[in-house]
C-alpha positions as CSV (number, residue, x, y, z in Angstrom):
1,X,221.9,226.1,146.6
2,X,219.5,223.4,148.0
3,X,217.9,224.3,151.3
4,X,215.9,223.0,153.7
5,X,211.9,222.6,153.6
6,X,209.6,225.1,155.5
7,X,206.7,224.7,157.2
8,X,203.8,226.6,155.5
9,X,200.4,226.6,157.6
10,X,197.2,225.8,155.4
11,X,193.2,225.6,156.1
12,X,191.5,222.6,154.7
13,X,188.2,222.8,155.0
14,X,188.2,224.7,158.6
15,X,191.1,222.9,159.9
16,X,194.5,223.8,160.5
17,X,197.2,221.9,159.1
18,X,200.8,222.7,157.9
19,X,203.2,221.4,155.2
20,X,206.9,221.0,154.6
21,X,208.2,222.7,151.4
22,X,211.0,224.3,149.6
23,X,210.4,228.0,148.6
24,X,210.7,227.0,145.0
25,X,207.6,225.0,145.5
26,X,205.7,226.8,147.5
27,X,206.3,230.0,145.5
28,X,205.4,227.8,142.5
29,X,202.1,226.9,143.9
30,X,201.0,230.2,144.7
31,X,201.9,231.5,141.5
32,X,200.0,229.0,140.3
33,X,196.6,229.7,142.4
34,X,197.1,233.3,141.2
35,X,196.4,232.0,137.8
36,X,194.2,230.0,138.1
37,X,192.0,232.5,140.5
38,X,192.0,230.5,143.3
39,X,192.7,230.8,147.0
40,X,195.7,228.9,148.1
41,X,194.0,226.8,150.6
42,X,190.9,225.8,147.9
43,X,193.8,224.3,146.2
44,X,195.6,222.7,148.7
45,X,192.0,221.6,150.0
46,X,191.2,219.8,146.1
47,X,195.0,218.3,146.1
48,X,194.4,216.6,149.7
49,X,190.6,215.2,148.5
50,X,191.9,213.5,145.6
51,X,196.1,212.5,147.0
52,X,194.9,208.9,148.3
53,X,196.4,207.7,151.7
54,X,199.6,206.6,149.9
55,X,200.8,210.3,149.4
56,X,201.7,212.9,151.9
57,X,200.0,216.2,151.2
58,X,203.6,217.7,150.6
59,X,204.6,215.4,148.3
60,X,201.0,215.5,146.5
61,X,201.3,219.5,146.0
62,X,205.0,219.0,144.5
63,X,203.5,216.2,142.3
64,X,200.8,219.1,140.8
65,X,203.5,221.7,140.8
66,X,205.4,219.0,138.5
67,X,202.5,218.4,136.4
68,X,201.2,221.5,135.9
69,X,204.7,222.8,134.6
70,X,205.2,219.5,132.7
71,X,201.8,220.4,131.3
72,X,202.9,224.2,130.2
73,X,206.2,223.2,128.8
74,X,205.0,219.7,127.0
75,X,201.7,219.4,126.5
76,X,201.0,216.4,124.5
77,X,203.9,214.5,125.7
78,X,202.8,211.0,126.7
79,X,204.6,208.8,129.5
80,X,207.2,206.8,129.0
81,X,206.5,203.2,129.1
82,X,208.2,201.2,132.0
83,X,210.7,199.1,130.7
84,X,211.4,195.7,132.3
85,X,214.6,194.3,132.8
């Protein structure tokens, strides 16, 4: 069932801030900070450095949530080239 996004409250660097995000991701991207040792707002803090002012830092944690289990699943898979039409 698809549900609405939830505000999760985050610390980057010393300041408050808070994101919009369904439980899958958010549960996803602690799981993944468990793995990887790391405190969830250190992660959230390297995703926001390097997002660039085109990406929301909601969208930019689901992007690395998609990556990362892109990455586990198919590792060497390249991407697909962008056809024109």
């Amino acid at each position: 069932m698809m549900q609405r996004p939830q505000k999760r409250s985050l610390t980057l660097k010393g300041h408050r801030t808070s994101v919009s995000l369904e439980d899958a991701f958010w549960n996803e991207f602690c799981d993944i900070a468990r793995d990887k040792n790391r405190a969830i707002n250190d992660l959230a803090a390297e995703i926001d450095a390097i997002r660039g002012s085109e990406c929301g830092l909601a969208s930019a944690i689901r992007l690395f949530v998609l990556e990362n289990m892109r990455d586990q699943v198919r590792p060497n898979d390249k991407p697909c080239a962008n056809s024109a039409n």
